[in-house]
C-alpha positions, 0 to 999 in steps of 0.5 A: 872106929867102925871102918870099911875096906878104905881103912884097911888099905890105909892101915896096911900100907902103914903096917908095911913101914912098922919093923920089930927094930923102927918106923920108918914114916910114909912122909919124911918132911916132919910137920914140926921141922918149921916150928918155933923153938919151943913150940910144935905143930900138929900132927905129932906123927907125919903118917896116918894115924888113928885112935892113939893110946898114949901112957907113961912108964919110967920117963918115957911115953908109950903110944899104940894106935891101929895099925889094923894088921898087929900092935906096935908100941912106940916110945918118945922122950916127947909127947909132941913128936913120934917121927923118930920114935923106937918101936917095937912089935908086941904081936902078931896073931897068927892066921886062922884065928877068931883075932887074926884080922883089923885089929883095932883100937889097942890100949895097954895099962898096967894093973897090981899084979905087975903086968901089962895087959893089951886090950884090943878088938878083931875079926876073923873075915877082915869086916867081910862076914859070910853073906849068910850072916849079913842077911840076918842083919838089921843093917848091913854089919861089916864088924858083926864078928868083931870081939875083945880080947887081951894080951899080957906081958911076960912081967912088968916090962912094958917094952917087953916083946913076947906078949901072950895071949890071955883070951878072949874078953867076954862080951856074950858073943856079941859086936864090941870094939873099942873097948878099955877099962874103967878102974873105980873104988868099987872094982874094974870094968870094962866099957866098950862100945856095943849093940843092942843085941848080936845082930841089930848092927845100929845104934852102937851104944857104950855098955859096962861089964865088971871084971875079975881080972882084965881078961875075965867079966863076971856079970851075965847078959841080964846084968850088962848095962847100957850107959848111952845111946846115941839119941842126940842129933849131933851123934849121928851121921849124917849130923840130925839123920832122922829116918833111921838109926844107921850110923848112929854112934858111940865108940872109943871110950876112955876114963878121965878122972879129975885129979883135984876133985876125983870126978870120973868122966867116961869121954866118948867118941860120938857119929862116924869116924870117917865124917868130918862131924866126929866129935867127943862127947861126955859121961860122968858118974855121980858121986857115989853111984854105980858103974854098972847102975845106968841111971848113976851115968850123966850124960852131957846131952848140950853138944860134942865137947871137942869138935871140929873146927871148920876155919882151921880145916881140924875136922872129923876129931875123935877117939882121945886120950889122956896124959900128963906132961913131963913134970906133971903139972899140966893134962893133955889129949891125944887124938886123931882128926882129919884135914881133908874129911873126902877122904874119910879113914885114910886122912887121919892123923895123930895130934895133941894139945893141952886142956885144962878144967871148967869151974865144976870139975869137967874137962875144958878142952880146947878148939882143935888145932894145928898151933904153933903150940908151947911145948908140954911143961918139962919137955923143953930141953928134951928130944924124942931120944934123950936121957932125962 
């Protein structure tokens, strides 16, 4: 999700279109007007689009993704077609402050006390850090100031509009973007994607922190665990680099339990986000381990488990997540990709599609793709607005 000033024009000439009251889209020829009855194509939002958190809430679908300049929600009847979703703006940062620029990467759970919380990453400088700065960097580090932080909702209304800042999320005044939470039996945490230390710039690895609440981690620097580094070829960009560990990268985490046989998956995005190579990878914490125990994390060291497909032009596909369909009987992903990797950031779109799961308990996620696709279980008969 690390981006340049390429992502920051894309992002803010979406922004332009995004009103408390709608969206209204760049592109106005929907991609599933032409699609079968009862079936839909990718993507599932005809304007730029990247890294989409999509949960359920009371028969509707929630999506928020980065639109670099605030957070917007958006809400569907459907998963597979947000063109004509409402939408309303949850926050604005005011200027001048640690949060006021490229916020990226928002996510928005709701927890036992009734709230929903936002979790996002920002910067103060829009990924222009003072060159006093850079110059102590081991790599150039557009996002060397870039920190999370959380929002919370008045009460238990998930479209509720006056979302207040709860602080900043402590990541030891360190690089952290993309960062979600990771719910266990032992406890909440906070998975992120960081560096080895405030200035190195490269690896980005993905390190865990356990919470007291969503807005307060109660472990110190020595305790922070680094459960992967992007040592494998296909982690880095370009694919195999060798001389150095520049764009070297794992980002976007997200939870994933199994709900038959209660495994949890920490589903990564792995290389750069503006490279065709984007790809997810996998993690799984052994049974009865440790989150916060590195050793406890298996990593699926054979390859990416989502990748681009190069035949169907489905390249650069990263930065997942998860939801069930309509009724509940099937899980799908929400993703970005590209079409046409040249031109890196801006060419994302938002797409879905339908995984199931392998023999041992891991997710078996499909080729990407455009479709035509059936429609998720339950959705048929429904629209983006409908009353169930």
């Amino acid at each position: 999700m690390l981006t340049s000033l390429l992502h920051l024009a894309g992002a803010a000439l979406l922004a332009s279109t995004v009103t408390t009251q709608g969206f209204s889209n760049a592109t106005t020829n929907s991609t599933n007007s032409t699609a079968p009855s009862g079936t839909f194509r990718n993507p599932v939002l005809d304007s730029y689009g990247a890294d989409p958190w999509v949960v359920q809430n009371g028969g509707y679908y929630y999506m928020t993704y980065t639109m670099n300049t605030n957070i917007t929600l958006l809400r569907s009847k459907v998963l597979t077609d947000w063109n004509n979703a409402e939408s309303k703006l949850l926050y604005e940062p005011p200027t001048g402050k640690p949060y006021s620029t490229d916020l990226w990467a928002p996510e928005i759970h709701k927890f036992d006390d009734g709230h929903w919380y936002v979790i996002f990453t920002a910067d103060p400088y829009t990924d222009m850090p003072p060159p006093e700065q850079d110059a102590f960097c081991s790599f150039e580090c557009p996002a060397v100031n870039h920190r999370m932080y959380v929002l919370q909702s008045p009460g238990s209304n998930i479209w509720a509009t006056n979302y207040t800042m709860k602080g900043e999320l402590n990541t030891f005044n360190q690089f952290a973007i993309d960062g979600t939470y990771f719910k266990h039996t032992t406890g909440l945490y906070h998975i992120y994607s960081c560096w080895f230390d405030g200035l190195q710039s490269w690896p980005s690895n993905l390190c865990i922190n356990k919470l007291s609440n969503p807005w307060t981690t109660i472990n110190n620097l020595t305790d922070r665990a680094i459960i992967s580094v992007p040592t494998n070829p296909w982690e880095r960009t370009p694919y195999g680099r060798t001389q150095n560990v520049r764009l070297s990268s794992n980002e976007g985490p997200e939870q994933l339990v199994n709900p038959n046989t209660g495994q949890n998956f920490v589903i990564y995005s792995a290389a750069r986000s503006d490279n065709p190579n984007y790809c997810l990878g996998q993690l799984e914490l052994k049974a009865g381990g440790d989150p916060m125990n590195a050793q406890d994390w298996i990593k699926n060291n054979d390859g990416c488990v989502f990748y681009q497909n190069k035949i169907e032009m489905a390249s650069g596909v990263g930065h997942a997540s998860f939801v069930k369909s309509q009724d509940g009987t099937e899980d799908w992903m929400v993703y970005h990709g590209m079409k046409d990797p040249f031109l890196g950031w801006n060419a994302r779109t938002i797409r879905t599609q339908k995984f199931t799961w392998n023999a041992d308990g891991s997710p078996n996620f499909p080729r990407p793709s455009y479709g035509p696709f059936q429609v998720p279980s339950g959705q048929e008969k429904l629209s983006t607005r409908d009353e169930l």
